[in-house]
C-alpha positions in Angstrom: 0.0 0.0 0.0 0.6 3.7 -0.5 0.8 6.4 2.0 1.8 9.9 0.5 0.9 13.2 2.4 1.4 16.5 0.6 1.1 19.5 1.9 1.4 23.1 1.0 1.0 26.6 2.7 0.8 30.6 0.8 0.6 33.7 2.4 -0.4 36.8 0.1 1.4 40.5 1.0 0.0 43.6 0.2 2.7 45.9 -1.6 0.2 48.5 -2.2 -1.1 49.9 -5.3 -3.1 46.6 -6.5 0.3 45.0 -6.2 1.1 41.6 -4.0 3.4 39.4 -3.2 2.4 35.2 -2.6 5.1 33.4 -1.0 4.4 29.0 -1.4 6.0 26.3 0.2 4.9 22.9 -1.1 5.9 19.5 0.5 5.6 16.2 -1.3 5.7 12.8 0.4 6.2 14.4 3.1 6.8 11.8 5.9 9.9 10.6 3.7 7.7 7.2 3.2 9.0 4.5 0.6 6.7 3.6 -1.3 7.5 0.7 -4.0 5.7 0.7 -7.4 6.9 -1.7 -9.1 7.8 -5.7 -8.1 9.8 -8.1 -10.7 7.0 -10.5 -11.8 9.3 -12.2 -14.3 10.3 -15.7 -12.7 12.9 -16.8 -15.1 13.5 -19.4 -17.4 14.1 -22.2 -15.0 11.4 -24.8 -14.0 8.6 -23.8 -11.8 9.0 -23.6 -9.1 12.5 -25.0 -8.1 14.5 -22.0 -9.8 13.0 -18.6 -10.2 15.4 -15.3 -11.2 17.1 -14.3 -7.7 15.2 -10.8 -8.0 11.8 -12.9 -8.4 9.1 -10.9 -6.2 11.0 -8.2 -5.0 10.9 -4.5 -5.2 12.6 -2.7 -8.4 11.3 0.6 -8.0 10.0 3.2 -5.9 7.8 6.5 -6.0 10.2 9.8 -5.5 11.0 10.4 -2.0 10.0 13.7 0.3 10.5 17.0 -1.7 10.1 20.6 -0.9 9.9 23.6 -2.9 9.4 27.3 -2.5 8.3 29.9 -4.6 7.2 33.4 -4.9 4.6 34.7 -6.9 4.2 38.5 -7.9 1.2 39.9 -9.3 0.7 43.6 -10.6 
């Protein structure tokens, strides 16, 4: 199973004259959580099921971990 948490906060400033300033910080994944998408499902050419591939069943790949990012937006 998956678990991913994202999360994001803004704040808008005033700079006067119809003119702002939006600061963002975004989070993804962010409780740092592994979480594998993709398994080897290919057993190999050996017999069934005395000698599968030694990778047989296991995890090959995983979603990207926790990532943070911070921007500023202007608007006039």
């Amino acid at each position: 199973s998956q678990t991913i948490v994202d999360f994001r906060v803004s704040r808008r400033f005033g700079l006067g004259g119809g003119t702002s300033l939006e600061a963002i910080v975004e989070a993804f994944n962010l409780l740092d959580r592994t979480n594998f998408t993709e398994i080897n499902n290919v057993f190999g050419c050996g017999a069934y099921p005395a000698q599968p591939l030694p990778t047989f069943g296991q995890f090959v790949q995983s979603a990207a971990p926790r990532q943070i990012q911070l921007a500023a937006k202007l608007q006039f």
